[in-house]
C-alpha positions as CSV (number, residue, x, y, z in Angstrom):
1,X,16.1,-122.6,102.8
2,X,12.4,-122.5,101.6
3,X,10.7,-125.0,99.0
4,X,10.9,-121.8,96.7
5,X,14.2,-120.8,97.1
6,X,15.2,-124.3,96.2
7,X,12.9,-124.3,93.7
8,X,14.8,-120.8,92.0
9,X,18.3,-122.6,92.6
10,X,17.2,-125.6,90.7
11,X,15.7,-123.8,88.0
12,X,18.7,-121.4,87.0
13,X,21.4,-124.6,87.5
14,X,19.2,-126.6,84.9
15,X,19.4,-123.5,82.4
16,X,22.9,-123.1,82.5
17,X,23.5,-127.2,82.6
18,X,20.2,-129.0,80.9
19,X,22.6,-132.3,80.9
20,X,22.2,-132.5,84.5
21,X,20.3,-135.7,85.9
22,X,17.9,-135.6,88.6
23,X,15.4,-138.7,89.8
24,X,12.5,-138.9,87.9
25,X,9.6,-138.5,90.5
26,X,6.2,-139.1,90.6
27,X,3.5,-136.6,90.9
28,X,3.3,-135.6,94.7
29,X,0.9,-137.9,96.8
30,X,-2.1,-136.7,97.8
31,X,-1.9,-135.0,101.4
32,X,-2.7,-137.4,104.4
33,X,-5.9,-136.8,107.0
34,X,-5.5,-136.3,109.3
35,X,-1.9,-135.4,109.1
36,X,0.9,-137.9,110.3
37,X,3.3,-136.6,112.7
38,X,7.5,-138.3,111.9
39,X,10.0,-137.3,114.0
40,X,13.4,-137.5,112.3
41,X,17.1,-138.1,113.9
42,X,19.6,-136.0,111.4
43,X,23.4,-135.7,112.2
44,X,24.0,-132.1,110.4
45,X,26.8,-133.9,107.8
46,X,26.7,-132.6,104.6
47,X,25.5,-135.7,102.4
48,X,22.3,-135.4,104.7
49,X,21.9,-131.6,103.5
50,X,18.7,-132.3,101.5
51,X,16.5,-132.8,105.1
52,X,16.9,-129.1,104.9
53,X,14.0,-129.1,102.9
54,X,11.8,-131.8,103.9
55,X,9.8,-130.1,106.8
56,X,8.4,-127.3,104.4
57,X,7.7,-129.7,101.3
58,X,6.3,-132.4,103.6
59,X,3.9,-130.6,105.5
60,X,1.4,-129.6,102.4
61,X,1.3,-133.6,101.9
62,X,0.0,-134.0,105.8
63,X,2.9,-134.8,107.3
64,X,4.8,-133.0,110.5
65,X,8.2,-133.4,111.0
66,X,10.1,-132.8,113.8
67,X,13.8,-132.8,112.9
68,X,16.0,-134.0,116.2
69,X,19.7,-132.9,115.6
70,X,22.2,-136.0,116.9
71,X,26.2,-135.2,116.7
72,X,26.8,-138.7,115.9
73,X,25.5,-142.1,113.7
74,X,25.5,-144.2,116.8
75,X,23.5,-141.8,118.7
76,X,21.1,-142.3,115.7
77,X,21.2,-145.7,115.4
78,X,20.4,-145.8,119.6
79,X,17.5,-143.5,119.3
80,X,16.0,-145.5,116.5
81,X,16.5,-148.8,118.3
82,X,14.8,-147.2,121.4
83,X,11.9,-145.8,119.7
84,X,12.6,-142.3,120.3
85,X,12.6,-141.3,117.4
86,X,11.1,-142.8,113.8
87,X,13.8,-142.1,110.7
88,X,17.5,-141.3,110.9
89,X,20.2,-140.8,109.2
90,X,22.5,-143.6,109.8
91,X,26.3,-144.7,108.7
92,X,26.3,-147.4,105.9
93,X,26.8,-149.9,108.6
94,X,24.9,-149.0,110.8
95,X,21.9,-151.8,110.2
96,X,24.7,-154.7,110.2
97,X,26.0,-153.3,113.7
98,X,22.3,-153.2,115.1
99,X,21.7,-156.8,113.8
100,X,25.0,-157.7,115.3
101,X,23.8,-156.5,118.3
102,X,20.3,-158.0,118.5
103,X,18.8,-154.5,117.5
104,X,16.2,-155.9,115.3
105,X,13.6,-152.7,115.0
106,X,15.9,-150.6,112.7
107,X,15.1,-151.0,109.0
108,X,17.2,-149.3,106.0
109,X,14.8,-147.4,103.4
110,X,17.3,-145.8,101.0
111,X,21.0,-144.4,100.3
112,X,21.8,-140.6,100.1
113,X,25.0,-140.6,98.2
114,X,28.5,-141.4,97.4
115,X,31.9,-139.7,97.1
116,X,35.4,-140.8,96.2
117,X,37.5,-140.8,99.7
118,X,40.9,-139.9,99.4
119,X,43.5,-139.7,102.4
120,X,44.1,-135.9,103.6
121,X,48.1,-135.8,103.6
122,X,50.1,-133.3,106.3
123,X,52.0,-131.0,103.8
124,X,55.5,-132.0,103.0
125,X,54.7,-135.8,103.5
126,X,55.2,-137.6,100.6
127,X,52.3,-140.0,99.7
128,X,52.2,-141.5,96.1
129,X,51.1,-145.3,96.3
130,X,49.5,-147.4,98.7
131,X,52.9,-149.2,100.1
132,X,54.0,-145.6,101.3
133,X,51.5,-145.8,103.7
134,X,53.8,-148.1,105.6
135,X,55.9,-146.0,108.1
136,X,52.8,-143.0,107.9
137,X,51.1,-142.1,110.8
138,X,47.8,-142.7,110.0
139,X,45.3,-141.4,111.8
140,X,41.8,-143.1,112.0
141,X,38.0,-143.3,113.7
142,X,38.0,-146.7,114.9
143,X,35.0,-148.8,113.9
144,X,33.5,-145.2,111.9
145,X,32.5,-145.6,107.9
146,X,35.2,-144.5,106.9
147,X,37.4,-146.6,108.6
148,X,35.2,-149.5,107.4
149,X,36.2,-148.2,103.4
150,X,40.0,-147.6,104.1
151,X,40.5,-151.3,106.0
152,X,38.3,-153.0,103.3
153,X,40.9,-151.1,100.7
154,X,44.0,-151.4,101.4
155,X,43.0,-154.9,102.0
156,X,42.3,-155.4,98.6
157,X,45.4,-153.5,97.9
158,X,47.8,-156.3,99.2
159,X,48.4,-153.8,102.2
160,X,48.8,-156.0,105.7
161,X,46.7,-153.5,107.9
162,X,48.7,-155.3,111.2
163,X,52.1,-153.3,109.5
164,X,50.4,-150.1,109.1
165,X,50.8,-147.1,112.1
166,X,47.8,-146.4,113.3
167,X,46.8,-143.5,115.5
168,X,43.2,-143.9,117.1
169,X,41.4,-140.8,117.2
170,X,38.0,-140.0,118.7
171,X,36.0,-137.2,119.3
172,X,34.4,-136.0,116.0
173,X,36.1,-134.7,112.8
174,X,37.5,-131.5,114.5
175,X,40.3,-133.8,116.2
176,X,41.8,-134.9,113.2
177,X,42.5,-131.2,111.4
178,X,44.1,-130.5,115.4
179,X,46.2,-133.3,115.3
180,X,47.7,-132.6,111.6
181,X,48.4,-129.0,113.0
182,X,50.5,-130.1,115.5
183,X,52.0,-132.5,113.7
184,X,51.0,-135.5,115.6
185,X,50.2,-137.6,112.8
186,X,51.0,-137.7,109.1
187,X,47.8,-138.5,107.5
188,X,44.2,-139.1,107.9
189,X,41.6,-141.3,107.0
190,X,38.4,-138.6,107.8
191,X,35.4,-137.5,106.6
192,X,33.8,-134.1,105.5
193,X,33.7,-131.6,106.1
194,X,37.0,-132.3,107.9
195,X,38.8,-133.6,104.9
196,X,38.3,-129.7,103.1
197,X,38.4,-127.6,106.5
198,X,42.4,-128.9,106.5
199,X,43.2,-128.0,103.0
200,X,41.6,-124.6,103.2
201,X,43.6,-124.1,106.2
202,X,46.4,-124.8,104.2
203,X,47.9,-127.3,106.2
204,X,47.0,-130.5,104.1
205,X,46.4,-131.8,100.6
206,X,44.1,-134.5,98.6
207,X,46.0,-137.3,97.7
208,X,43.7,-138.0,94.8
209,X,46.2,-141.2,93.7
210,X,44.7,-143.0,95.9
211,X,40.8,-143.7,96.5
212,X,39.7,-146.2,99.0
213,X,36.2,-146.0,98.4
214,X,36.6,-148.3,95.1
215,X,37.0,-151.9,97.8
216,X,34.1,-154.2,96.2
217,X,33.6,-155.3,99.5
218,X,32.6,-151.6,100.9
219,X,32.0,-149.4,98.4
220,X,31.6,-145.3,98.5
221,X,28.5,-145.6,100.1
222,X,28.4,-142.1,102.4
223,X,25.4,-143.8,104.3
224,X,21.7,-144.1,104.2
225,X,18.4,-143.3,106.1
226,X,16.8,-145.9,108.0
227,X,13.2,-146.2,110.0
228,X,11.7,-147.9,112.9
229,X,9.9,-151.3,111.9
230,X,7.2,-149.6,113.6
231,X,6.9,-146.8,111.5
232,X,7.5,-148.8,108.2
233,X,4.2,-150.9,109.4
234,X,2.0,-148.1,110.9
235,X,3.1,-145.1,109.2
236,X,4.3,-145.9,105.4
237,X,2.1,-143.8,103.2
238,X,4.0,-140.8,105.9
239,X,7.6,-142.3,105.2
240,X,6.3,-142.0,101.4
241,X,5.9,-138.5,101.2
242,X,8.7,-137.7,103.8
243,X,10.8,-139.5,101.1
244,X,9.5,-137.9,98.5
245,X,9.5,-134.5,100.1
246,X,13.4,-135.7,100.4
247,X,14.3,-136.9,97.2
248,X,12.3,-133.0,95.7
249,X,14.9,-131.3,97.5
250,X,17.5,-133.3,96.3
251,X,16.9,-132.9,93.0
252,X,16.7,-128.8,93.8
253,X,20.3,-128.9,95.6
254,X,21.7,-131.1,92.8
255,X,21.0,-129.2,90.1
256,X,24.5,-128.1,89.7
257,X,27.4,-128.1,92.3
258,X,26.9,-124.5,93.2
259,X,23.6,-125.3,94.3
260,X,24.7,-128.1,96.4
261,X,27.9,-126.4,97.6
262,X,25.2,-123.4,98.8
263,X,22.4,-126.2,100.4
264,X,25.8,-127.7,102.3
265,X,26.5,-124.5,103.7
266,X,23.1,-123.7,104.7
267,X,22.1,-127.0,106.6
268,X,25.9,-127.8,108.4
269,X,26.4,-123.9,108.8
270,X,30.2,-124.4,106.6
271,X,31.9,-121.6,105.2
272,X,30.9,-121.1,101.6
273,X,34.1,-121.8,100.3
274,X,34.4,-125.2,102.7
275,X,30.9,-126.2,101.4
276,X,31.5,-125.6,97.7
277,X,35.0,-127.9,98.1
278,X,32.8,-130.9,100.0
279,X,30.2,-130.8,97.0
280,X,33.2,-130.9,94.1
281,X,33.3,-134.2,94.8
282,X,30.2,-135.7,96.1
283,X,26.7,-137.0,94.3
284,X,23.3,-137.3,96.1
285,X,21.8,-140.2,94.7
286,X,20.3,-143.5,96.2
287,X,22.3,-146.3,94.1
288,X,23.0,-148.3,97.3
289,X,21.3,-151.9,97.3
290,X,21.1,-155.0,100.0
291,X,24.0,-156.7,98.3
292,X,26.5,-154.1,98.7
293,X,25.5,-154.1,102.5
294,X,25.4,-158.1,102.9
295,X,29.5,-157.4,101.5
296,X,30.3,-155.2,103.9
297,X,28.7,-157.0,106.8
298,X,30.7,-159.9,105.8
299,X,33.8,-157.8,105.3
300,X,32.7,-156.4,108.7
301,X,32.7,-159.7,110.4
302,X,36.2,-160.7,108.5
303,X,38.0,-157.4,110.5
304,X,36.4,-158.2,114.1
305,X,34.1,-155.6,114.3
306,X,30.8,-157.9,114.2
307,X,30.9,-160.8,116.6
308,X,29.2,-162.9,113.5
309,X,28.3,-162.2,109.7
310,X,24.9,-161.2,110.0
311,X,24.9,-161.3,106.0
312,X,22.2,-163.6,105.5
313,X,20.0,-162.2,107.9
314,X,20.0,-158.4,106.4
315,X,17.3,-158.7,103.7
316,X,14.5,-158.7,105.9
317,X,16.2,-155.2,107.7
318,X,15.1,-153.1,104.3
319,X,12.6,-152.1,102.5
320,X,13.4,-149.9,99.0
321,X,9.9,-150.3,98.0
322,X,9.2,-147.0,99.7
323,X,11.7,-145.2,98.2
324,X,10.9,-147.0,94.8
325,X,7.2,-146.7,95.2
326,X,7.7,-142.5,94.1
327,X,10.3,-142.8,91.5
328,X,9.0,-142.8,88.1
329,X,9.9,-145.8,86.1
């Protein structure tokens, strides 16, 4: 998808919708000489969509990007604490695991969006409140994000996790929609576009009742891009316009949630009709902050997965300046 073409899509959405909101940005940087080469670490998930456009938007402002495609966050997370590459897209935890483990190179520059999660039911399984999960296969990613929102949840919901059935599934997304068509499991606790690939096949439904990404302690954070210290230190005015090339094609994709659905399709290669149901009920937008993460490393370290709360420890793994350096105030 071209700078112009997303240019055209945001043009006619804004038309038909002038109420929309996009971030204010500033005017774009001046182009870097010589240019500054970044390569990027993307897993092709549709909250990411708007690297799409960066390569073509960033290169008039001297920067080369090299997009690396990764089939999973902690593949990601590993490249960027190996130096392999300079920016990925990362899970929401992903900066608490690597401080966990000691990985202290990894630095979080910005959220890319959020989304009401809701449990994909098998048809003809009755799911109305949060004690009917008890007795419910329910099948989950251990130690993914969104395993991270449902625990914290249900949690807060009085729900003793111990009682609950859970069915371990790993392997991607693709598992989860093959389980519930064999029946193996009752529910799952997924992500997209997984969640909307089982209800178009008509073998699931969104139990909208219930949303487990409202837990104070976790949030609907979808997940955020981070960068190598090095790269923060040695290449920042390139992570500026990278960002900014970023957050122009975000504003172009979420002009309207046609746009989006079509930008979705285009960069994780979803039917249309897939891609428009993922964007109904997501927003691109960068409201995460250091306290929500320091909550869900300590919410984290509370469920066993960090060996110790690394809360304290995490403001000095960001830096928002860059993002906030070309938003206009």
């Amino acid at each position: 998808m071209s700078y112009r073409s997303l240019g055209a899509i945001a043009l006619a959405a804004l038309l038909a919708s002038p109420s929309l909101a996009t971030t204010p940005l500033i005017d774009a940087p001046a182009p870097l000489n010589p240019p500054v080469k970044l390569t990027i670490g993307v897993v092709k998930v549709p909250h990411v969509a708007p690297f799409n456009g960066v390569t073509e938007i960033a290169r008039p402002l001297g920067v080369e990007v090299e997009l690396v495609n990764f089939v999973r966050y902690a593949d990601v997370r590993t490249a960027l604490a190996s130096g392999s590459i300079e920016v990925g897209s990362i899970g929401p935890a992903d900066v608490p695991i690597a401080v966990s483990q000691n990985l202290r190179g990894i630095i979080g520059l910005m959220g890319v969006g959020v989304s009401a999660k809701h449990p994909i039911v098998r048809n003809g399984v009755t799911l109305e409140t949060w004690e009917d999960l008890y007795g419910k296969r329910v099948a989950i990613a251990p130690g993914s994000a969104v395993w991270f929102q449902f625990a914290a949840a249900v949690t807060e919901q009085n729900i003793a996790y111990g009682r609950l059935n859970i069915v371990n599934i790993q392997g991607g997304g693709q598992p989860f929609v093959q389980a519930m068509e064999r029946g193996d499991i009752d529910l799952f606790i997924g992500w997209e576009p997984f969640e909307s690939m089982a209800i178009q096949q008509g073998i699931a439904y969104r139990q909208t009742k219930l949303d487990y990404s409202t837990s104070r302690a976790v949030g609907a954070e979808l997940g955020m891009v981070g960068a190598t210290r090095s790269a923060v230190e040695q290449k920042r005015e390139a992570l500026r316009r990278m960002v900014w090339a970023y957050l122009t094609t975000q504003n172009a994709v979420s002009a309207s949630k046609e746009a989006l659905g079509s930008a979705i399709a285009a960069w994780t290669g979803l039917p249309p009709q897939v891609a428009k149901a993922v964007a109904d009920d997501m927003t691109l937008e960068q409201s995460l902050t250091v306290e929500q993460v320091q909550r869900q490393a300590r919410e984290f370290h509370r469920l066993g997965v960090l060996t110790r709360d690394v809360s304290a420890e995490l403001p000095q793994f960001f830096d928002l300046t860059i993002y906030q350096s070309v938003v206009r105030r």
